[in-house]
ROGU-698252 format. One line per field, with one value per residue: residue number from 1; residue in three letters; x negated, y negated, z of N, C-alpha, C in turn. Coordinates in steps of 0.05 Angstrom, whole numbers. Layout:
REM ROGU-698252
i <- (NUM, ...) $
aa <- (Ala, ...) $
n.px <- (X, ...) $
n.py <- (Y, ...) $
n.pz <- (Z, ...) $
ca.px <- (X, ...) $
ca.py <- (Y, ...) $
ca.pz <- (Z, ...) $
c.px <- (X, ...) $
c.py <- (Y, ...) $
c.pz <- (Z, ...) $
END
This chain:
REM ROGU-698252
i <- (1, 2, 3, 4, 5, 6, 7, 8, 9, 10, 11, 12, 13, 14, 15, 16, 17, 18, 19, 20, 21, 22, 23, 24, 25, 26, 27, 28, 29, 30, 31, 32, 33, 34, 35, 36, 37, 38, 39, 40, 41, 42, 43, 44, 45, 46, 47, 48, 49, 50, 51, 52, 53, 54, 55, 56, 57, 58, 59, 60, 61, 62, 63, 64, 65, 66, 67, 68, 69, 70, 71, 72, 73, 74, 75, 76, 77, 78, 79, 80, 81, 82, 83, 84, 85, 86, 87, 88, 89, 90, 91, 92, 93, 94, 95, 96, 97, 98, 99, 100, 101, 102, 103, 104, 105, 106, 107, 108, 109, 110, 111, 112, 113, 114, 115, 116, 117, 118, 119, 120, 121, 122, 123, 124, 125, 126, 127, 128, 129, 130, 131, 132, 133, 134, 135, 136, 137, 138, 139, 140, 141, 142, 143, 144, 145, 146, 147, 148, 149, 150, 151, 152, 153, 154, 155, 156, 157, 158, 159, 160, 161, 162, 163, 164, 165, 166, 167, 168, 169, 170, 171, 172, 173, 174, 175, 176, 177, 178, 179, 180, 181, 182, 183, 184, 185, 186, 187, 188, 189, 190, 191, 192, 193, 194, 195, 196, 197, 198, 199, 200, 201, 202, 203, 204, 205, 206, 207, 208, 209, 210, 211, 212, 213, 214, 215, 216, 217, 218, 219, 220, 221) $
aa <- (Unk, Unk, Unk, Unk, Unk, Unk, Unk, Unk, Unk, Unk, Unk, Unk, Unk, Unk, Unk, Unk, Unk, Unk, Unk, Unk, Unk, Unk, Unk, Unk, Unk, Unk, Unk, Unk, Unk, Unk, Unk, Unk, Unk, Unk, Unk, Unk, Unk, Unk, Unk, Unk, Unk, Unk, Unk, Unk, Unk, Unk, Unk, Unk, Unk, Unk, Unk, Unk, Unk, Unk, Unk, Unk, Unk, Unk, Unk, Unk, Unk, Unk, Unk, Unk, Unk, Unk, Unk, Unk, Unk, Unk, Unk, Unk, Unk, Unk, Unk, Unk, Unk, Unk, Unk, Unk, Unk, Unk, Unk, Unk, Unk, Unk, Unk, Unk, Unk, Unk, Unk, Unk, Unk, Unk, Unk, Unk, Unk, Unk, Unk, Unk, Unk, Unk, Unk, Unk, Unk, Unk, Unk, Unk, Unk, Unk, Unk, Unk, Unk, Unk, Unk, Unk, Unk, Unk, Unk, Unk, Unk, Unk, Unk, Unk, Unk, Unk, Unk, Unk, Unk, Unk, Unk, Unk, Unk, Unk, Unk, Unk, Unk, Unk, Unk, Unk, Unk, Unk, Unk, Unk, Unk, Unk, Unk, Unk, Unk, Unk, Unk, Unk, Unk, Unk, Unk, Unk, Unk, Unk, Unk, Unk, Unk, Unk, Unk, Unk, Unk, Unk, Unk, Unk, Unk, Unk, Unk, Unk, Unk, Unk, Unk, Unk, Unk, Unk, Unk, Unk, Unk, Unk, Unk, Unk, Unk, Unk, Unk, Unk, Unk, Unk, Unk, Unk, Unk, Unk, Unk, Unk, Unk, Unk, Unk, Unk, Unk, Unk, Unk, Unk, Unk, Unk, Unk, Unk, Unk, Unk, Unk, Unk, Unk, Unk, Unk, Unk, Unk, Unk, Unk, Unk, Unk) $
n.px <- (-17, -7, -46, -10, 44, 36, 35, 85, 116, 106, 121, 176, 190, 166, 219, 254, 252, 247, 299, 322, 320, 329, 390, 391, 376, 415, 457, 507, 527, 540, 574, 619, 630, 651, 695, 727, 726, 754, 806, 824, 831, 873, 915, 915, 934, 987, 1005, 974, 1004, 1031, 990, 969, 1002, 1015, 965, 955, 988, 1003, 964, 900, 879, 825, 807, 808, 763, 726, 725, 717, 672, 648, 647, 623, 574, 566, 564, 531, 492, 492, 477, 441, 407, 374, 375, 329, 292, 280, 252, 214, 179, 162, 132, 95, 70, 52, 28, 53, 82, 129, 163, 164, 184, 226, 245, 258, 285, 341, 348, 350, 385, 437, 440, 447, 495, 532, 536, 557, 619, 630, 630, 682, 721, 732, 751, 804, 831, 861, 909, 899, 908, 932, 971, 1023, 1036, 1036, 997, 987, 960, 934, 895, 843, 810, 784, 803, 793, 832, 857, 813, 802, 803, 747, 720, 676, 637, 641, 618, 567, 550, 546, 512, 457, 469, 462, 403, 369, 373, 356, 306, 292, 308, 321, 347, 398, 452, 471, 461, 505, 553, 550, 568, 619, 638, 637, 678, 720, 730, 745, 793, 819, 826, 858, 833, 828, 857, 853, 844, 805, 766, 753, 729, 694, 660, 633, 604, 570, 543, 526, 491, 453, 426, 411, 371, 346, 330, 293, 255, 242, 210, 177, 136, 109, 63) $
n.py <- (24, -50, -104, -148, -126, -82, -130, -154, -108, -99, -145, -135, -96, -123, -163, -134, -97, -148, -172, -133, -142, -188, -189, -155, -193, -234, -203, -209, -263, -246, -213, -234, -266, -239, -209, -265, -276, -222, -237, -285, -262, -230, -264, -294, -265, -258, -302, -304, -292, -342, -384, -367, -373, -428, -442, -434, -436, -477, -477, -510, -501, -525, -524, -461, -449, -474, -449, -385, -392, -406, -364, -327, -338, -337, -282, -224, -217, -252, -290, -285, -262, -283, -338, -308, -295, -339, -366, -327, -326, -380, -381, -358, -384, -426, -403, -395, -380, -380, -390, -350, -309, -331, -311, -255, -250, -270, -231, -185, -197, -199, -159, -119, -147, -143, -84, -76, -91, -71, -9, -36, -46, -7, 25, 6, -19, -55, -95, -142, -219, -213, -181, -186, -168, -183, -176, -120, -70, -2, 39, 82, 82, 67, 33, -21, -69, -54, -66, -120, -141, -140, -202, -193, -232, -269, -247, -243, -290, -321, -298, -302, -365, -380, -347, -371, -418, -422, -413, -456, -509, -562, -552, -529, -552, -566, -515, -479, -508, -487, -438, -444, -471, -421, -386, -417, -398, -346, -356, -384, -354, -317, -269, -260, -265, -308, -283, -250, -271, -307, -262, -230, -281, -286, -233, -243, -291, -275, -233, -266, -304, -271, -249, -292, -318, -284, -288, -331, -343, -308, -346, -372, -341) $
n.pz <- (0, -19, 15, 21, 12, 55, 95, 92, 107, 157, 180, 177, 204, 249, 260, 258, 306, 342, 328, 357, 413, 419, 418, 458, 500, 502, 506, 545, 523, 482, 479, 511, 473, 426, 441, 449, 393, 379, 410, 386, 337, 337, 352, 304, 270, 271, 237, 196, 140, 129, 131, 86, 44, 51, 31, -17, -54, -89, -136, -165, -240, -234, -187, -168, -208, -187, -137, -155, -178, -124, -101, -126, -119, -66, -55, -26, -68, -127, -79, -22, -32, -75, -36, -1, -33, -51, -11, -3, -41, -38, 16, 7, -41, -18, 33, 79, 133, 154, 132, 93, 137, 147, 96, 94, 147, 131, 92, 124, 163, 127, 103, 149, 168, 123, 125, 168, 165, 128, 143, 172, 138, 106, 150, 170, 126, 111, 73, 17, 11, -43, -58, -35, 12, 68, 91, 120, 143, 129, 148, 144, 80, 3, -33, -68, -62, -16, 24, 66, 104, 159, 120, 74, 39, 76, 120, 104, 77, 127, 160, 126, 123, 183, 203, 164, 184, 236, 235, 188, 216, 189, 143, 162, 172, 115, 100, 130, 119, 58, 70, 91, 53, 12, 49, 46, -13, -14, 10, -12, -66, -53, -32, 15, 83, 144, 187, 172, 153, 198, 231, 195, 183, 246, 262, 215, 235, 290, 279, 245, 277, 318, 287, 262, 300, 328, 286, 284, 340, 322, 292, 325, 349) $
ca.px <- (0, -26, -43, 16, 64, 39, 46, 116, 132, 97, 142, 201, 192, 176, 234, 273, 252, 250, 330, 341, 306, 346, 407, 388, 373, 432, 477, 531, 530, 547, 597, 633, 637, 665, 715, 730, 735, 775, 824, 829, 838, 908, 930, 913, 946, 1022, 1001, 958, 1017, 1043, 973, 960, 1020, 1009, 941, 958, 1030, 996, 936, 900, 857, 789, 798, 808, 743, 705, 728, 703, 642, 629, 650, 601, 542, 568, 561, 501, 480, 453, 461, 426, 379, 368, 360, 311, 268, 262, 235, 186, 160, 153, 124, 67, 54, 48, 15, 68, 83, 157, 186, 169, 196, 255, 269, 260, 312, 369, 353, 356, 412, 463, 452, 466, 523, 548, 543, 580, 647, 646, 653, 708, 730, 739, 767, 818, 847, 879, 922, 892, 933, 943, 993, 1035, 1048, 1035, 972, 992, 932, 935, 881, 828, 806, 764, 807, 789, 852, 853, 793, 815, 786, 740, 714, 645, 631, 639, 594, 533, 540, 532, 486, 447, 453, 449, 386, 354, 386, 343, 275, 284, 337, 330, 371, 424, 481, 479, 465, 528, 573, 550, 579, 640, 652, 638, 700, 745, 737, 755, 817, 830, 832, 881, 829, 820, 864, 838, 826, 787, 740, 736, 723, 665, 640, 626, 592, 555, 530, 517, 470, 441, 422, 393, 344, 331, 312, 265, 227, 226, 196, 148, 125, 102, 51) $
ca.py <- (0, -63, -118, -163, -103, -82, -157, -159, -86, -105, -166, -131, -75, -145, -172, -116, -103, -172, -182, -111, -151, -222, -187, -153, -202, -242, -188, -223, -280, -229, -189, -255, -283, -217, -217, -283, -270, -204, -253, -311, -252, -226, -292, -306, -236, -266, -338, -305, -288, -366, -398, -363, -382, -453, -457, -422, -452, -496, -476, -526, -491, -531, -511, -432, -434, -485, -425, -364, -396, -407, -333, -303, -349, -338, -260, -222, -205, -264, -309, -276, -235, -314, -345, -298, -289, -366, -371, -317, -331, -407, -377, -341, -391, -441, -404, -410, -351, -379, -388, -315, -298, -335, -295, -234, -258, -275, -198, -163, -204, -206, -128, -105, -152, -122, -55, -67, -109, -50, 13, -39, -51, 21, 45, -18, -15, -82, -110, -170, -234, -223, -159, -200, -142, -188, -163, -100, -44, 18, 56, 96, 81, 65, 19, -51, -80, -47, -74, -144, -142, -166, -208, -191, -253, -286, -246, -248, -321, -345, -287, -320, -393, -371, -343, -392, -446, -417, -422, -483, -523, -574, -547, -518, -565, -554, -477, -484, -515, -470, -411, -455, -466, -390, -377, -427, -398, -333, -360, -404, -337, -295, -238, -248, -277, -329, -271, -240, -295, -311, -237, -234, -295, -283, -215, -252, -303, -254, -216, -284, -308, -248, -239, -320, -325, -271, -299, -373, -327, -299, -365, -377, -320) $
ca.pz <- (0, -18, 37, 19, 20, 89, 110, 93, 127, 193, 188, 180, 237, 273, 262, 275, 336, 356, 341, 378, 433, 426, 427, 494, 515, 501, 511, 565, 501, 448, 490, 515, 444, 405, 460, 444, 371, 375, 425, 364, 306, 350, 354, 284, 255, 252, 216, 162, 114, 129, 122, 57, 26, 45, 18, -41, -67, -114, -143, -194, -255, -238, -160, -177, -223, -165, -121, -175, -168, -97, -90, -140, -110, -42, -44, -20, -95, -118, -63, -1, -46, -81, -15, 8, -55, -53, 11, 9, -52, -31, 32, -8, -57, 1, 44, 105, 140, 162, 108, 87, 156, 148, 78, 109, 171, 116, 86, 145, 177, 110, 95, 164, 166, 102, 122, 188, 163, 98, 153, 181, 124, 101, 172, 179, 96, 108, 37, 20, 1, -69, -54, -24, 25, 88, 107, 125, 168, 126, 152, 114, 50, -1, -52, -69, -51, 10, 41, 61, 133, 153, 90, 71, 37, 106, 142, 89, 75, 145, 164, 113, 136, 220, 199, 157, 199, 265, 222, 186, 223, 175, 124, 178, 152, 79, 86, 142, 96, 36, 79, 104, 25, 6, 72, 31, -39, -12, 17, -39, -86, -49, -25, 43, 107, 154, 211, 151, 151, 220, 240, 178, 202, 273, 250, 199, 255, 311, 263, 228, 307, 334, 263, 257, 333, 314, 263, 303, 364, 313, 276, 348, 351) $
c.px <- (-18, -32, -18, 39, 65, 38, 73, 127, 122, 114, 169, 206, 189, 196, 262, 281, 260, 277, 339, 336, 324, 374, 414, 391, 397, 464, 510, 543, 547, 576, 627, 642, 649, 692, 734, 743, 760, 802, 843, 833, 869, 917, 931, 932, 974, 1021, 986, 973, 1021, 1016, 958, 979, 1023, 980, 944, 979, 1016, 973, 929, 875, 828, 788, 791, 784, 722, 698, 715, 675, 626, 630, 626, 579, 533, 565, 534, 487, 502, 451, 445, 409, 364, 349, 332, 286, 254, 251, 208, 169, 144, 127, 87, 55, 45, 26, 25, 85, 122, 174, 188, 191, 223, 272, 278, 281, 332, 373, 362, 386, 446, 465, 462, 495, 545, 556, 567, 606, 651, 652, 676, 725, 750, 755, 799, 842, 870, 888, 909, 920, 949, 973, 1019, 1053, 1037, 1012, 974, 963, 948, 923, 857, 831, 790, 766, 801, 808, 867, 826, 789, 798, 766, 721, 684, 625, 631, 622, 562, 530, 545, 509, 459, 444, 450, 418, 364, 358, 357, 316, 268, 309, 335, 353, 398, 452, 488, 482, 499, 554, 577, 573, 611, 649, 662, 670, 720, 759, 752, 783, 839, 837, 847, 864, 819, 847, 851, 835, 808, 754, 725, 718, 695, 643, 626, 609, 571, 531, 514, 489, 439, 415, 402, 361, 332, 318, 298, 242, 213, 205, 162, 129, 105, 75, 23) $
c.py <- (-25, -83, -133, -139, -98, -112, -158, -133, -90, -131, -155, -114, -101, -162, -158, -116, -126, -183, -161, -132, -180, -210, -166, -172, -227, -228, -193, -238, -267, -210, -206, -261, -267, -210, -234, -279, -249, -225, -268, -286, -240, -246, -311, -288, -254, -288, -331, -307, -321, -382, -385, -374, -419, -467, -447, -441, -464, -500, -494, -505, -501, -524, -482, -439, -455, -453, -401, -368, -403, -383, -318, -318, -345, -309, -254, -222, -229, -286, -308, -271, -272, -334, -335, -293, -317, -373, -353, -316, -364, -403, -362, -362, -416, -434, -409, -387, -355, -385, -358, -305, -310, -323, -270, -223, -249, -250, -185, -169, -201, -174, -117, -121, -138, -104, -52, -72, -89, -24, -7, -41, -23, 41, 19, -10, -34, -88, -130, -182, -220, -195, -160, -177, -155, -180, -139, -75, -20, 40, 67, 97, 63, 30, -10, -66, -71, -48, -106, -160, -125, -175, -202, -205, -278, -281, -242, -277, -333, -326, -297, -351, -387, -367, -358, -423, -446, -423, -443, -499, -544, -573, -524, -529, -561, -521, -473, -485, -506, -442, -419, -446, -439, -382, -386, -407, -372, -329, -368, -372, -313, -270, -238, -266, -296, -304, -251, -257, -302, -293, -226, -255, -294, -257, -222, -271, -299, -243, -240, -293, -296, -250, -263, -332, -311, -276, -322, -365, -315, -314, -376, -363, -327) $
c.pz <- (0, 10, 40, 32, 54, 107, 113, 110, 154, 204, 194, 197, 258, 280, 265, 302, 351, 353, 352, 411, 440, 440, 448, 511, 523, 495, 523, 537, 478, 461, 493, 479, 428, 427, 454, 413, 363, 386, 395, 335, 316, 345, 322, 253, 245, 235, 195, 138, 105, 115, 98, 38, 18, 40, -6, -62, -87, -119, -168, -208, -239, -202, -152, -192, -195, -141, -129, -163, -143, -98, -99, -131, -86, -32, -43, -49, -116, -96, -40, -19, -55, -56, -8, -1, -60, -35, 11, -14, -51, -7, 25, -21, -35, 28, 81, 114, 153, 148, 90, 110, 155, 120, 85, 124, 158, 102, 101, 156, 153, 107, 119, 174, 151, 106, 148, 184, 140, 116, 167, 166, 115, 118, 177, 146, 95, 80, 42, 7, -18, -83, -51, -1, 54, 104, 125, 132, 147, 127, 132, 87, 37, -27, -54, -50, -27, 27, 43, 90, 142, 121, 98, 55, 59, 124, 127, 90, 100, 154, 149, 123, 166, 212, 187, 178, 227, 254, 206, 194, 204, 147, 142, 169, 127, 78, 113, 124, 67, 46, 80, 66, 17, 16, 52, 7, -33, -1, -1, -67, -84, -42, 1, 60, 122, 175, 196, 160, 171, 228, 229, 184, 223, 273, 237, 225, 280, 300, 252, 258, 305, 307, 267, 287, 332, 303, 274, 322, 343, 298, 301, 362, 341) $
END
């Protein structure tokens, strides 16, 4: 393996470890706050059919393709993979070991977001909007339009900005409000709920956290 290569895998076992280790250590934090979230996605279950219908009712053409296109920029494949490839090749040709580590972060943190909100996804088999079947829980399964919850464009694109956010807080607001957008478009196009979003979100953020307090901890080293 070359040196680069084993640079980047000693990073990423260190940044493993080091968000198994945050979110030890902030365990009470993480237990309280998914608590919190499960609380706010009950309470948000009977208003989803209502608050889709009234963000929907009157869609204009150039808001539906604004929307298209946050969605396809806003999923992991290309915008995490994007994110990440621009930082650590900035990070190389620069010469700056935290901006590698913060592409790294937004890898690690958006795939295992992914993978956790797709087995919920898959055990949950929520309708999405565009069914108009009320958001209806149908259990196991694998179909598109039965995997509605939680959204998985919600929990890559903030796992993505959480994570970059923690290693370069300067761009925390724009990559914030890139994710916020992403949440919209998916609302705005009939395939997720708002306890979709929140539920992906908070998943997405939890994960983004634990990885991007990682890397800050290891820029430190």
């Amino acid at each position: 393996m070359s040196p680069r290569l084993d640079s980047i895998a000693a990073d990423l076992a260190a940044l493993w470890h080091g968000g198994l280790a945050v979110a030890r250590e902030r365990r009470k934090i993480v237990i309280a706050s998914a608590a919190l979230v499960v609380f706010a996605v009950v309470l948000l279950l009977p208003a989803d059919p209502r608050a889709d219908r009234a963000l929907t009712t009157s869609q204009g053409e150039i808001e539906l393709q604004i929307a298209r296109e946050l969605s396809w920029w806003g999923d992991y494949v290309p915008g995490t993979l994007l994110v990440a490839a621009v930082l650590g090749l900035a990070g190389v040709a620069r010469k700056r070991r935290e901006l590698v580590m913060g592409g790294v972060a937004c890898l690690l943190a958006a795939t295992l977001a992914g993978l956790t909100v797709n087995v919920v996804k898959t055990v949950a088999g929520r309708a999405r909007p565009y069914l108009d079947t009320d958001g209806e829980f149908h259990g196991l399964g694998v179909e598109h339009a039965y995997r509605s919850f939680p959204s998985g464009h919600a929990a890559t694109s903030f796992a993505t900005a959480a994570a970059v956010s923690c290693v370069i807080p300067a761009v925390s607001f724009p990559a914030t409000a890139t994710a916020v957008a992403v949440c919209w478009s998916r609302l705005y196009l009939r395939q997720h709920y708002m306890s979709d979003v929140l539920a992906g979100a908070a998943v997405g953020i939890w994960f983004g956290l634990a990885f991007g307090v990682a890397a800050r901890r290891g820029q430190r080293r």
